[in-house]
C-alpha positions in Angstrom: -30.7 25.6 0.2 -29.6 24.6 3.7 -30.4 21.2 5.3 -30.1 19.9 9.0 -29.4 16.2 10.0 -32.6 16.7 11.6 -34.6 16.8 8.2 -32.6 14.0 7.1 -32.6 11.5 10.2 -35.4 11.0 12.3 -34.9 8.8 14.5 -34.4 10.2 18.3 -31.8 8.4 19.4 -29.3 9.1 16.3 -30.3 12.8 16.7 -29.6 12.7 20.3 -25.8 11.8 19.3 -25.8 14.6 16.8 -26.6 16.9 18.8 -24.3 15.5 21.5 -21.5 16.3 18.6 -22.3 18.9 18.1 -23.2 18.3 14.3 -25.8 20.2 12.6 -25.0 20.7 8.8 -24.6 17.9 7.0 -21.8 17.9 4.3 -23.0 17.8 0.4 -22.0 14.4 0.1 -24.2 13.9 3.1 -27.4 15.4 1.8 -27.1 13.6 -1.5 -26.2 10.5 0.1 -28.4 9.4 3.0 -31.9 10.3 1.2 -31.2 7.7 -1.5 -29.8 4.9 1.0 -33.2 5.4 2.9 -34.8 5.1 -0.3 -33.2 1.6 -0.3 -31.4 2.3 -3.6 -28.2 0.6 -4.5 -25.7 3.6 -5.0 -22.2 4.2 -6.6 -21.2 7.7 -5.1 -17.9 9.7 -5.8 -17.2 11.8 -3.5 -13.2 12.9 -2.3 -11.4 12.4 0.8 -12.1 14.5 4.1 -16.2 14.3 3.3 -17.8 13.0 5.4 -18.8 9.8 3.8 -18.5 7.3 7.0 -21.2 9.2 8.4 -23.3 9.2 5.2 -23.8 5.7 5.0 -23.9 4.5 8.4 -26.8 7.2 9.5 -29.3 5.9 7.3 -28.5 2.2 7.7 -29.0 2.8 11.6 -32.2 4.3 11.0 -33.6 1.6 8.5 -31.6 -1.4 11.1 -34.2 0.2 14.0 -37.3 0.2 12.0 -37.3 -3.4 11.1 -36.6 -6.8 12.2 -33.6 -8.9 11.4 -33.9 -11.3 8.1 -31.7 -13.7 10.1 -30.9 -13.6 13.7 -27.8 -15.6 13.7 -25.9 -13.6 10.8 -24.4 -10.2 10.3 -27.1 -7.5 9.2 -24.5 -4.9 7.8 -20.9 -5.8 6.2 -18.5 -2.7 5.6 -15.0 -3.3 3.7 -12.3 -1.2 3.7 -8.6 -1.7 2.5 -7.0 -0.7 5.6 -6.8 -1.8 9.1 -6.9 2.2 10.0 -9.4 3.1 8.4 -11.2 -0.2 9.4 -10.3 1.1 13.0 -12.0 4.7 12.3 -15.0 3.1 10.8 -15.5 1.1 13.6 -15.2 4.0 15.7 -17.5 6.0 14.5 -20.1 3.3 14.2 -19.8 2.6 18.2 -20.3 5.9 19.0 -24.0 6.0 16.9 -25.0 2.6 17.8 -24.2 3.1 22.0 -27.6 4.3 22.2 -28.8 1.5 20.4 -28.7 -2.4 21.1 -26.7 -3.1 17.9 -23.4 -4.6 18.5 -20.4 -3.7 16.2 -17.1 -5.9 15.8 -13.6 -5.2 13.7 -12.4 -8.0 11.7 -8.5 -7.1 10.4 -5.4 -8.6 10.4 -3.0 -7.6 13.5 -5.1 -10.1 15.7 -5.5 -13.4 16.0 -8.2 -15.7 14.4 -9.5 -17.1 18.0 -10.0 -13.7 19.1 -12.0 -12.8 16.3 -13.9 -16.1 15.8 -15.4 -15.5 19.6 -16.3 -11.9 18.0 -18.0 -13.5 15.2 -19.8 -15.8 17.8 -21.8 -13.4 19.8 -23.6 -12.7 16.2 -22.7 -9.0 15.8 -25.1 -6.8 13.5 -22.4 -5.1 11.8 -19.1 -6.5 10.6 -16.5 -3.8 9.3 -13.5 -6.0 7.6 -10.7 -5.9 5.5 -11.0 -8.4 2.6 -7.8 -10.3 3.2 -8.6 -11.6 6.9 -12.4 -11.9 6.5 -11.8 -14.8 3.3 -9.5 -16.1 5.8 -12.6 -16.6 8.0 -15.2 -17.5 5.5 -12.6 -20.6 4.5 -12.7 -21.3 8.1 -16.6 -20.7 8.2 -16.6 -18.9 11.1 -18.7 -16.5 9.2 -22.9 -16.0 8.3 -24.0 -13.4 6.0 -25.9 -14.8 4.4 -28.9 -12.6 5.8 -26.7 -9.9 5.4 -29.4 -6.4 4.1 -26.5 -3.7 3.5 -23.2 -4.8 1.8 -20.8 -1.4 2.0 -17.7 -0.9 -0.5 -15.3 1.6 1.0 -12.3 3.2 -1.3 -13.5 0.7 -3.6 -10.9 2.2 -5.6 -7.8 1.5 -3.5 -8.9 -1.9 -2.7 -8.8 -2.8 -6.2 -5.1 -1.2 -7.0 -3.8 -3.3 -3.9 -5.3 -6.5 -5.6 -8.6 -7.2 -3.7 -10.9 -8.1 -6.2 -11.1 -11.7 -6.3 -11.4 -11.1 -2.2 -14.5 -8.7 -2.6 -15.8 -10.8 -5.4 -15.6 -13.8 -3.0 -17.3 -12.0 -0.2 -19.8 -10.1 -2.3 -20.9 -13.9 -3.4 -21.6 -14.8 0.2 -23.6 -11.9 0.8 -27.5 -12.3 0.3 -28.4 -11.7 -3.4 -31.4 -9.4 -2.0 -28.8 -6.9 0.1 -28.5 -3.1 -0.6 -25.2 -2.2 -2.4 -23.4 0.8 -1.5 -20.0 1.7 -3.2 -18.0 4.6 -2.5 -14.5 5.5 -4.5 -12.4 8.7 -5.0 -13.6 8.4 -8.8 -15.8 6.0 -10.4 -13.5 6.1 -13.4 -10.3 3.8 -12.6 -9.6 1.1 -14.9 -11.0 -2.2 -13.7 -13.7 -0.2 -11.3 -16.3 -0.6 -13.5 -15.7 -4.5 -13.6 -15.9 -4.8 -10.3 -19.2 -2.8 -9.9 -20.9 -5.0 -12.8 -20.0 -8.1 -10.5 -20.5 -6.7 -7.4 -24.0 -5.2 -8.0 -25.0 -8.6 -9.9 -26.9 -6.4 -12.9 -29.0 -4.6 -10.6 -29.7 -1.1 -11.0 -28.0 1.1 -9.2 -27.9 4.8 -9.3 -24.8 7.2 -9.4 -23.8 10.1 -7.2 -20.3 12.6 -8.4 -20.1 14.9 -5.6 -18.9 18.3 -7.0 -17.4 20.1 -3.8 -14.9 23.0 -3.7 -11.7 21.8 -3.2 -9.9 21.7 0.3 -7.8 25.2 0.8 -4.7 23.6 0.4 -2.1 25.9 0.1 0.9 22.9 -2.3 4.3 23.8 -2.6 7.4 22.3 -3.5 10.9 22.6 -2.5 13.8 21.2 -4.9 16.5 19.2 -3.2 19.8 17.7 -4.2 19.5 13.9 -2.5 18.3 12.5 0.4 20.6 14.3 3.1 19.5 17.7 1.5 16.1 16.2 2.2 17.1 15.7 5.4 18.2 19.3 6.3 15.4 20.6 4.3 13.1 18.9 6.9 14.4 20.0 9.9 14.7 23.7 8.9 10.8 23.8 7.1 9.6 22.1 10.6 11.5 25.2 12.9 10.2 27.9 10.6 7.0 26.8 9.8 3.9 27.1 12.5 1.7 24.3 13.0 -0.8 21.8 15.1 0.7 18.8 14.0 2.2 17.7 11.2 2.2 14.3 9.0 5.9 13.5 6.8 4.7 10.8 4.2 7.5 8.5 2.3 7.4 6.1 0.0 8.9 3.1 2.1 8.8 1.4 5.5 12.7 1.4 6.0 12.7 5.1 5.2 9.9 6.0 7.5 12.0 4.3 10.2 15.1 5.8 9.7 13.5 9.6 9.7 11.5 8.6 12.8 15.0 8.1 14.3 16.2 11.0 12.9 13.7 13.4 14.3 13.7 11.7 17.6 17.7 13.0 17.5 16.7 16.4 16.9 14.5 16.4 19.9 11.4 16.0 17.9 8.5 14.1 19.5 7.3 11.9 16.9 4.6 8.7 16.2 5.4 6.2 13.3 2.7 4.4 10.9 4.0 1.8 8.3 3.5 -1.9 7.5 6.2 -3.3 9.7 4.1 -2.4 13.0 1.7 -4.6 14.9 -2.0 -3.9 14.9 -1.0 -3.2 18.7 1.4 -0.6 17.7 -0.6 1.1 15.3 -3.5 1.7 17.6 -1.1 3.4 20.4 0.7 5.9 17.6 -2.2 6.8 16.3 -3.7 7.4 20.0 -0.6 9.1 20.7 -0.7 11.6 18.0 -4.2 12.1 18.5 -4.0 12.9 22.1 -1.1 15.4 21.0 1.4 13.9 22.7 3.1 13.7 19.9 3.3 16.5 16.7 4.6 15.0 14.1 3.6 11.6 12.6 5.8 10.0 10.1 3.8 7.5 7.8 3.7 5.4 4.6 1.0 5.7 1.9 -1.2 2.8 4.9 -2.1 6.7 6.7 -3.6 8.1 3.7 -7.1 7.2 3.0 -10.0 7.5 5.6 -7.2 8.7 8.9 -9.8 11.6 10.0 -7.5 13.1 12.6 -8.0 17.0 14.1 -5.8 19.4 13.8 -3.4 18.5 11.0 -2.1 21.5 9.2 1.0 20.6 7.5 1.6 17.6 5.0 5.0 17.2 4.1 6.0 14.3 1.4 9.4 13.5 2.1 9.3 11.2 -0.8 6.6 12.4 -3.8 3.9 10.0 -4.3 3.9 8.2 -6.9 0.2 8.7 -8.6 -2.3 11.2 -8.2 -4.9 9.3 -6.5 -2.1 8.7 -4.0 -0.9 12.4 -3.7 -4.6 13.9 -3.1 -5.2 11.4 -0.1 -2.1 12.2 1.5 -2.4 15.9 1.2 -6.4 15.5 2.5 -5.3 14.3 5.7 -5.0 18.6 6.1 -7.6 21.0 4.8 -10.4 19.1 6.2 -13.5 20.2 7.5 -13.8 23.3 5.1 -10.2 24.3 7.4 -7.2 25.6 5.5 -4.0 23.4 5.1 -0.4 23.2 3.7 1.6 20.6 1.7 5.1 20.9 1.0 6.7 18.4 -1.2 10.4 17.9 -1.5 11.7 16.9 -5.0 14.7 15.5 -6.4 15.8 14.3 -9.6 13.8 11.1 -9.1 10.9 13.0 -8.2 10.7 15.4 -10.9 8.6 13.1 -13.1 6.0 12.2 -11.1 5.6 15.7 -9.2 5.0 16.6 -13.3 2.2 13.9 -13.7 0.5 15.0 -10.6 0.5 18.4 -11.8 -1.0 17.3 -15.3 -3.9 15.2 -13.2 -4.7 17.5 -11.2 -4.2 20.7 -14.0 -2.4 23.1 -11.5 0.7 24.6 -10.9 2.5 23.9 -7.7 4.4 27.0 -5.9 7.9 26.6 -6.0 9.9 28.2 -2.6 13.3 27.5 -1.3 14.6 27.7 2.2 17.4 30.8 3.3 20.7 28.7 3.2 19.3 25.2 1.8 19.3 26.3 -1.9 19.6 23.5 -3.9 22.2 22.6 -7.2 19.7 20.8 -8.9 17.4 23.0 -10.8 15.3 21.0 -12.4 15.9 19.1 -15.9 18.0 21.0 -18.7 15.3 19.5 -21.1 11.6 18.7 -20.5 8.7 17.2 -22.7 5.5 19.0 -23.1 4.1 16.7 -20.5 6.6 18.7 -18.3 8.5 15.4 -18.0 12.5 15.3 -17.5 13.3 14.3 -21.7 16.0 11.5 -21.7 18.8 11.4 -24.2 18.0 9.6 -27.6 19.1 6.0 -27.6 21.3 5.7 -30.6 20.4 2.8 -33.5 23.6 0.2 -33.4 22.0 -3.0 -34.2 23.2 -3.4 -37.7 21.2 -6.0 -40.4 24.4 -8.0 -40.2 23.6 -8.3 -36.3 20.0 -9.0 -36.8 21.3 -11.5 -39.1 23.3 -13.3 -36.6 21.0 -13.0 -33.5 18.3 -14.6 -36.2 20.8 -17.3 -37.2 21.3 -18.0 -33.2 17.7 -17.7 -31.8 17.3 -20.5 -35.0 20.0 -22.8 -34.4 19.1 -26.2 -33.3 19.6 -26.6 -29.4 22.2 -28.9 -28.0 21.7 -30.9 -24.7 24.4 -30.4 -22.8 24.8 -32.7 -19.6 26.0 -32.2 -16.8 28.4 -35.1 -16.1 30.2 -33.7 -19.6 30.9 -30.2 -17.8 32.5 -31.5 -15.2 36.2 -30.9 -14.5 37.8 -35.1 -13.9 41.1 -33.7 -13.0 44.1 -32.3 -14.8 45.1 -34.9 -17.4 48.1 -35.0 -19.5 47.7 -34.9 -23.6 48.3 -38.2 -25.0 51.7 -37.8 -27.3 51.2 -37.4 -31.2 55.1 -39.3 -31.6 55.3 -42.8 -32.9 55.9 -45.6 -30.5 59.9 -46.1 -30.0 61.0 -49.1 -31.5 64.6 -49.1 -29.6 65.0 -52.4 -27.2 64.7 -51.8 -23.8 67.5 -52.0 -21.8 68.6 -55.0 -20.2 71.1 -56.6 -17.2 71.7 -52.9 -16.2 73.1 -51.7 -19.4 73.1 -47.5 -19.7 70.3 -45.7 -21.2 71.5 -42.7 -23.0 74.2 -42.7 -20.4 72.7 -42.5 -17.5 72.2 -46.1 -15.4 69.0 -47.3 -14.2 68.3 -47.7 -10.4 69.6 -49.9 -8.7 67.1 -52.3 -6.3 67.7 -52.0 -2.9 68.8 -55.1 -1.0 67.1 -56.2 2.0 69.3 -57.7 4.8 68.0 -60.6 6.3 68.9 -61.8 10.1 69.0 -65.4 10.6 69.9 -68.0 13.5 72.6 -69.2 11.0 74.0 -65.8 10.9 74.2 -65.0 14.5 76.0 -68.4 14.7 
């Protein structure tokens, strides 16, 4: 059965934009999704990258913010948190471009900008607030917030805002929100340890009512290269980007000094490139992205901060310089291509430190990657001579040489009572010669010049004196 956004939204002005976007179907996640918020249900919906959940939840809440008057005029009706500044950014984005038909006012509050700037935001009693959890407990300590009419409270990637450590944040947040609000959380899965803590605290025992959205996966052709080291990565690169036809391309690593050094290493191969990573300014961030989005630039080189929620057309290669280092992590980096029911490609280059986690990525997501090599840029390294089952590189035995003699001793030392040592009684007070074990000598001392074993003492030298007397 086939839906319109016209059967699910109703009111003119949001269908005006639609139709101005030329949207029409609505995704799955979509049709599931914005009946039940309209219902005014509290949801928990899992649903993957690339679909189409921003528009799911802020659709209906527009609608429903229309219809009825304000609880409080002087705080925020609708709080969205996301872990990312970029994503924060795309939210916001997204949310202008319904609500400019509309009087509601949207603001940003991220880190990247300073706290007066933001406070005067905050002032002019926006209606919806999209923040990242660190700088918006930054403001609530500052009370420069209100939401305490706040009616819709919005978790996005719930899930990788509690693997970067943001619970207590949300928690904290969540706790100034209105008690009577409408609870929306959205996650890649609903099954990630700790997730289902958070919901229980975040949703305060109210019921709340679960969506798994079961879509095909993206057509993502995955591949992997092997490579020998990081300058065989290097080469690899440059000869898959000359050989390979693409749009635009993102090359994901696992650090912000790496990401640096290949931006300056494509830029010396005459490659036109935009850089994303956590040593850039907000200011910086904004004009790569817009850079690579206006395709003045093809390739973007990024950290895992460009993986989840980055919606940007036209991205048809993925290429992980460095392999990510969990699943979770590896499918948002690869759904940056593929979206939109489009086809895409991800390449992967690993090395011996690779191996391992390309083998538990495989495992969690039970498929096979292709494995191709490049004419000329064959690499030594093969894979490991021995593997688990898990498909994991198996590491040599460590042999047994604690003997119960040793155990015995390292018992007998752990036991023994401690000594205080002080500090005065390590210090070195100078070279001091060993007092002599021999008697005292009982021979006289030598007297009116006599010899001393043949040799003659000293003699004292005799100080002239000039007098008158003398001169005379």
């Amino acid at each position: 059965m086939s839906f319109s956004f016209n059967a699910l939204i109703s009111h003119p002005n949001l269908q005006k934009v639609l139709e101005e976007q030329g949207l029409d179907q609505p995704t799955a996640v979509q049709v599931q999704t914005i009946p039940a918020v309209l219902a005014q249900k509290n949801l928990l919906v899992s649903a993957k990258t690339g679909s189409g959940k921003t528009v799911a939840f802020l659709l209906p809440i527009l609608q429903q913010l229309l219809s009825r008057d304000a609880v409080n005029q002087t705080s925020a009706r609708v709080l969205i948190l996301t872990p990312t500044r970029e994503l924060a950014r795309q939210i916001l984005k997204t949310a202008q471009l319904f609500a400019r038909v509309t009087p509601l006012k949207v603001a940003m509050i991220a880190g990247g900008e300073e706290l007066k700037y933001q406070k005067a935001l905050l002032r002019k009693n926006p209606e919806i607030v999209v923040a990242t959890p660190g700088r918006l407990v930054e403001h609530i300590a500052h009370k420069s917030t209100d939401f305490s009419g706040v009616e819709f409270l919005v978790l996005d990637e719930a899930d990788r805002m509690l693997e970067m450590g943001l619970q207590e944040d949300v928690l904290r947040i969540s706790n100034e929100c209105a008690p009577e609000r409408q609870t929306l959380l959205f996650s890649a899965t609903l099954e990630q340890r700790g997730l289902r803590h958070l919901i229980k605290q975040v949703m305060q025992e109210r019921p709340a009512e679960e969506l798994v959205i079961e879509e095909e996966p993206n057509r993502i052709q995955q591949q992997i290269v092997l490579a020998d080291d990081v300058k065989h990565k290097e080469k690899l690169l440059v000869a898959l980007l000359a050989r390979s036809t693409f749009t635009k391309a993102v090359i994901f690593t696992n650090t912000k000094a790496k990401a640096a050094q290949l931006d300056g290493f494509l830029r010396y191969h005459q490659y036109s490139v935009s850089g994303l990573h956590g040593d850039m300014t907000q200011d910086q961030r904004k004009r790569s992205l817009d850079i690579f989005r206006q395709n003045r630039t093809r390739l973007l080189v990024a950290t895992d901060v460009a993986a989840r929620g980055l919606d940007i057309d036209g991205v048809d290669l993925v290429i992980n310089f460095d392999m990510a280092q969990s699943g979770d992590d590896y499918i948002h980096r690869i759904g940056r291509t593929g979206r939109a029911e489009s086809e895409g490609r991800a390449v992967s280059f690993i090395a011996a430190p690779d191996w391992n986690p390309m083998s538990s990525i495989e495992r969690y997501l039970q498929v096979a990657f292709e494995r191709i090599t490049l004419p000329g840029l064959v690499a030594e390294y093969e894979g490991p001579k021995k593997v688990k089952s898990s498909g994991k590189a198996a590491g040599a035995k460590k042999k047994k040489t604690d003997s119960v003699a040793d155990k015995r001793k390292a018992d007998a030392k752990a036991n023994a009572p401690k000594v205080k040592v002080r500090e005065r009684d390590k210090k070195n007070v100078g070279k001091r010669r060993a007092p002599s074990d021999k008697p005292e000598s009982t021979e006289p001392i030598p007297i009116n010049n006599a010899p001393i074993d043949g040799f003659a003492p000293m003699k004292r030298k005799s100080v002239a004196r000039d007098t008158l007397g003398d001169e005379e």
